[in-house]
C-alpha positions in Angstrom: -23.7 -26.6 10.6 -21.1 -24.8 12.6 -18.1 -26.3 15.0 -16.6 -24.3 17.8 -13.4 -27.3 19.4 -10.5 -26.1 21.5 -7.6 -28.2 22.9 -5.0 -27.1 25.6 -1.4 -26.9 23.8 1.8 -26.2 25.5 4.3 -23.8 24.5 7.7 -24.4 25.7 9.5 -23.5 21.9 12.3 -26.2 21.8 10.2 -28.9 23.6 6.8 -28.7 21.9 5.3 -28.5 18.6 1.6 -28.3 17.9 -0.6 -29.6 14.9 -4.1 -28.7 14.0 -5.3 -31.1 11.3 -8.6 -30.5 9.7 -10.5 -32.7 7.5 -11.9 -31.3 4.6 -15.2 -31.9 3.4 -17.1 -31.5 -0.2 -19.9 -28.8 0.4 -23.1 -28.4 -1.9 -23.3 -24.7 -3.2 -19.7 -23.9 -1.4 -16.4 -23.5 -3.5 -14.8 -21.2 0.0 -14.8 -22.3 3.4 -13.3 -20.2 5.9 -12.0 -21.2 9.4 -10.9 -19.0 12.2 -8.0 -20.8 14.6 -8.3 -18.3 18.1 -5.3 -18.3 20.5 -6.0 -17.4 24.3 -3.2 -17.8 27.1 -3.4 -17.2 30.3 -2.5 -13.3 30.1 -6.2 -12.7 28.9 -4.8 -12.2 25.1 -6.9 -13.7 22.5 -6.1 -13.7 18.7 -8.1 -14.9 15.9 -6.1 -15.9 12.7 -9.1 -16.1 9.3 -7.9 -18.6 7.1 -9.9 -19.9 3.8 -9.9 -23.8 3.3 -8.1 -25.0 0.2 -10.7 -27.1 -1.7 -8.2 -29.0 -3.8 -6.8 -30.6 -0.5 -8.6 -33.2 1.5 -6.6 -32.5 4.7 -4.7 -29.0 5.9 -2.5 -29.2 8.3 -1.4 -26.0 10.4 1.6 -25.6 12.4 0.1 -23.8 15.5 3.6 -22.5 16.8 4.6 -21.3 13.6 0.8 -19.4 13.0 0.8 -18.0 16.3 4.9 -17.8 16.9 4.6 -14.0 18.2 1.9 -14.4 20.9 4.0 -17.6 21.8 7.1 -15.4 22.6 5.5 -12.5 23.7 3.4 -14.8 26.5 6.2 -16.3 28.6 4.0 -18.9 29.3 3.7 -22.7 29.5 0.0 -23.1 27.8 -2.2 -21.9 26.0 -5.9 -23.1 24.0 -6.5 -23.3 20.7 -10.4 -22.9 19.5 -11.4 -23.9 15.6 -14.3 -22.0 14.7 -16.2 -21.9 11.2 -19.9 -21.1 10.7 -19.3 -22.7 7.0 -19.3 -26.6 8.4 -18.5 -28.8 11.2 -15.1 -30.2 10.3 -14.0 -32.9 11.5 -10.5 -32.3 12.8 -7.7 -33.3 15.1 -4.7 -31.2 17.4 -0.9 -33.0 18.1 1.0 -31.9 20.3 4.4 -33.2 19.9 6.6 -33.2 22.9 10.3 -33.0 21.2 12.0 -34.4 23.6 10.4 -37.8 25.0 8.7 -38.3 21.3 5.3 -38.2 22.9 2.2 -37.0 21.2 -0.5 -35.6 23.0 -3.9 -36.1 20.2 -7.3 -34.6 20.7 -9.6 -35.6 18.2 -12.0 -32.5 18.3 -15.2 -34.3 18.6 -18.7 -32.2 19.1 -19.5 -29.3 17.4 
């Protein structure tokens, strides 16, 4: 099993803040799972952050401003899309985006594979 999901986020610093939350699963013959999180923005810049799944934790949640803070300065832009990726599983997992300001939040819940 393998999962490729993407949600839009927006980018605006002081107003937004976005959440990737991924559900962690037990997997037979697999102590280390491995997820990539890519960023792509409008300026045709794509970056792909590896990170290994903690198996003591049955959720991890990742701050995506904070992960991908530089790209997010250096675009200038408004939006951007964020794209989970593993060949070790389909995860199960879920993107907030929490606008600051009005308290809104914005949830995708990463469905498909």
């Amino acid at each position: 099993k393998n999962c490729r999901k993407f949600m839009h986020i927006f980018l605006e610093k002081d107003k937004y803040r976005n959440y990737l939350v991924i559900h962690n699963a037990k997997l037979k013959n697999k102590s280390k799972k491995n997820i990539k999180i890519r960023f792509f923005d409008e300026n045709y810049t794509e970056v792909v952050k590896n990170i290994e799944i903690n198996e003591d934790q049955i959720i991890e949640v990742f701050n995506i401003n904070e992960i991908f803070s530089e790209q997010i300065i250096k675009s200038n832009l408004d939006k951007a899309v964020i794209q989970l990726e593993s060949s070790d599983y389909n995860f199960d997992a879920t993107m907030f985006c929490h606008n600051k300001i009005n308290d809104h939040i914005a949830v995708d819940h990463l469905t498909g594979g």
